[in-house]
matplotlib code that plots the C-alpha trace (Angstrom):
import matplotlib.pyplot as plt

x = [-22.0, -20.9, -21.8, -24.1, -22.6, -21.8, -23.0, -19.5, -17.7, -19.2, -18.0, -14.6, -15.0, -16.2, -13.5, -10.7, -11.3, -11.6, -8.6, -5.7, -7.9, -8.5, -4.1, -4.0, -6.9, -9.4, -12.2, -14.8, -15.0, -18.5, -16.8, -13.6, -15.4, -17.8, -14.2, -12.7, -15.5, -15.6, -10.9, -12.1, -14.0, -11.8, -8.3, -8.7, -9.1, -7.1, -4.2, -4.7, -4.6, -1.3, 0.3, -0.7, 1.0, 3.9, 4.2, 3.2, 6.4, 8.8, 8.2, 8.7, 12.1, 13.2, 12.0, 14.2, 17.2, 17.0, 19.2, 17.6, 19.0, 22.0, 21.4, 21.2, 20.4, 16.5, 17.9, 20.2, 18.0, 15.7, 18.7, 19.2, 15.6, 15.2, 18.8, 17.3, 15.2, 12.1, 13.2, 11.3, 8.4, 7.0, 6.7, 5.1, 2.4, 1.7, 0.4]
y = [32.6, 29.7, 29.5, 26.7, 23.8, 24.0, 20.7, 20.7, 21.2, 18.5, 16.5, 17.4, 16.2, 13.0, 12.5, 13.8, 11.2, 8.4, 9.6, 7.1, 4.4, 5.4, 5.8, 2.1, 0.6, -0.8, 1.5, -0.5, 0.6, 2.5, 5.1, 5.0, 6.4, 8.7, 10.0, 10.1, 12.6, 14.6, 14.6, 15.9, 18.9, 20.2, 21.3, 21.7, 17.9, 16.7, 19.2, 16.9, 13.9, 14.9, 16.1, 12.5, 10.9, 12.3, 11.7, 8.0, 8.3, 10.1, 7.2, 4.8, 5.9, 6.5, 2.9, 1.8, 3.6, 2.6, -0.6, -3.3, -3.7, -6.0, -9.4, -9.6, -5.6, -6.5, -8.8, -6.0, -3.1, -5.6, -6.7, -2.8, -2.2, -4.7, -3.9, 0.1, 1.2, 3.2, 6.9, 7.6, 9.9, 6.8, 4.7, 7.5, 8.2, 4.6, 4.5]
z = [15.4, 13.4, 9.6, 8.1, 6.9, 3.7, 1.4, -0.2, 3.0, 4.5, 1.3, 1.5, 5.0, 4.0, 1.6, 3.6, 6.3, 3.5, 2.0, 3.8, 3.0, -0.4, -0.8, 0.6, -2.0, 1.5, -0.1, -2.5, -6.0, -5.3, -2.6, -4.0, -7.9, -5.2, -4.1, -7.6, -9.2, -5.7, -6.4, -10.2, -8.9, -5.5, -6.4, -2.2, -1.6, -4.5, -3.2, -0.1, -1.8, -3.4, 0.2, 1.6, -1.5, -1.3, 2.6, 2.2, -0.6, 1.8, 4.6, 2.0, 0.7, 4.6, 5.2, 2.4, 3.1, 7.1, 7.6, 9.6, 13.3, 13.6, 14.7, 18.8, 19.0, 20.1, 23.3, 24.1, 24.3, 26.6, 28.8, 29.6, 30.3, 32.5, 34.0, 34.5, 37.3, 37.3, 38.0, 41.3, 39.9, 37.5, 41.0, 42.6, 39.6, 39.8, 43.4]

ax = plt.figure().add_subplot(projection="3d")
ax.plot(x, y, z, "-o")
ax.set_aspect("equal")
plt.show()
């Protein structure tokens, strides 16, 4: 048997989904204070909130640190796709 909903589950649900957008500032000041006073009173969702941070921060850095593709690479990798043949079970799932 599944237990009610609780009102402040269904708020940390609300906020969890919001949350990305909320990180990226898309959320109008009205939800985004609604999310800030729910943040003030869960240590669950702002624990969240904090795990998201710092994963928006590690993909960052990794972004920063990867060198961009030498000049040419793009027609390259296209030449050798094109160059390559299906392997014989993609042609039979596409009948």
């Amino acid at each position: 048997m599944n237990a009610p909903l609780n009102v402040r589950d269904y708020g940390c649900a609300k906020v969890r989904r919001r949350l990305d957008s909320y990180l990226a500032g898309e959320l109008s000041i009205d939800l985004s204070h609604e999310i800030l006073e729910h943040l003030d009173r869960c240590p669950k969702c702002r624990a969240e909130l904090e795990a998201r941070e710092n994963l928006r921060g590690a993909v960052r850095r990794i972004a920063a640190a990867t060198p961009e593709p030498r000049d040419g690479f793009e027609v390259e990798v296209r030449a050798r796709i094109a160059q390559t043949s299906a392997p014989a079970a993609w042609t039979a799932m596409s009948l």
